[in-house]
N, C-alpha and C positions, 0 to 999 in steps of 0.2 A: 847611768844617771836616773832611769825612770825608774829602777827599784828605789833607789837611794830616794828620791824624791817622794814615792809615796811611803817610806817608812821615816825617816827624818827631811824634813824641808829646806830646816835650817842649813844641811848641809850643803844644798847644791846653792842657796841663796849667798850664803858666808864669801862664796868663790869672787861676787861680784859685790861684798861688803856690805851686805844687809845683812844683820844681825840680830836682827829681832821681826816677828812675824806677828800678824795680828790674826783672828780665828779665820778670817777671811785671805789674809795673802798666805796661811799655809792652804786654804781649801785652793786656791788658784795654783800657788807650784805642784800641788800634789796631780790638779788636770791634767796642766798646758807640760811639765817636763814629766810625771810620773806617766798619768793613764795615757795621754797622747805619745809620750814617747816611745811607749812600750807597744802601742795597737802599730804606729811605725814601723818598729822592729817586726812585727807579726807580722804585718802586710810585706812587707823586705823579703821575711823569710817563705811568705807564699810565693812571690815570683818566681823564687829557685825554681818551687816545685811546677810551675802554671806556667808554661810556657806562651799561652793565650793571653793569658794577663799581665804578662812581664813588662812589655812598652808601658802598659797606661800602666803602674805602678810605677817604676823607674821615672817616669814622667815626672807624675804626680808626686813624687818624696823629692825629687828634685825641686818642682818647683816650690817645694814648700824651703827646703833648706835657704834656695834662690832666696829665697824672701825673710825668710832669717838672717842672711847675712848684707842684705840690702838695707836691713836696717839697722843694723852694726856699724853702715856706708854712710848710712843719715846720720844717725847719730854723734859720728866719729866727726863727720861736718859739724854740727850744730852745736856739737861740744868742744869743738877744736882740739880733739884729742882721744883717747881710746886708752883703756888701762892695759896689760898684760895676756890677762884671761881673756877680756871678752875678744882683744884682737886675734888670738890666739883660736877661741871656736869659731872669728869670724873666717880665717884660714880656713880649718876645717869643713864648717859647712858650705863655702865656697867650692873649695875641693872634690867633698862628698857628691855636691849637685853636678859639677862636671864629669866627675866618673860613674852618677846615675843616669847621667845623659848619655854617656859610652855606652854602658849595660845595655840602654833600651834597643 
């Protein structure tokens, strides 16, 4: 997704029915799921090697999933409802955060 995101926006947007982007909401997909998601993966892939840094890494991508899909939890409330996809990464990053908390 963080390639995808900083070469087309539209695409990772389309998923949750935004379909059109304005110069500003591709500059924010291209941040929050491109550059963020990919320095993510980078830090992921240090822990393998860092066995000093592994907890607080594992931690910290946990807690950030955690809170990703906390507000998947809010929202799902506030909208009285949740579409396919987003419950779908809310699973995911739920999951993810649980089994980065095993890791650490």
């Amino acid at each position: 997704m963080g390639c995808g995101a900083l070469i087309a926006p539209l695409l990772v947007t389309r998923q949750f029915d935004i379909v059109e982007l304005t110069r500003a909401g591709r500059n924010e997909i291209r941040a929050v799921y491109g550059g963020f998601g990919l320095a993510i993966a980078a830090i992921l892939a240090l822990a393998s090697s860092a066995p000093d840094l592994r907890a607080g890494i594992c931690f910290s991508v946990a807690a950030a999933l955690a809170g990703m899909a906390f507000g998947r939890i809010v929202s799902l409330i506030a909208d009285r409802g949740i579409g396919r996809t987003p419950a779908s990464y809310m699973i995911l990053e739920a999951a993810a955060a649980l089994s980065l908390v095993y890791a650490a």
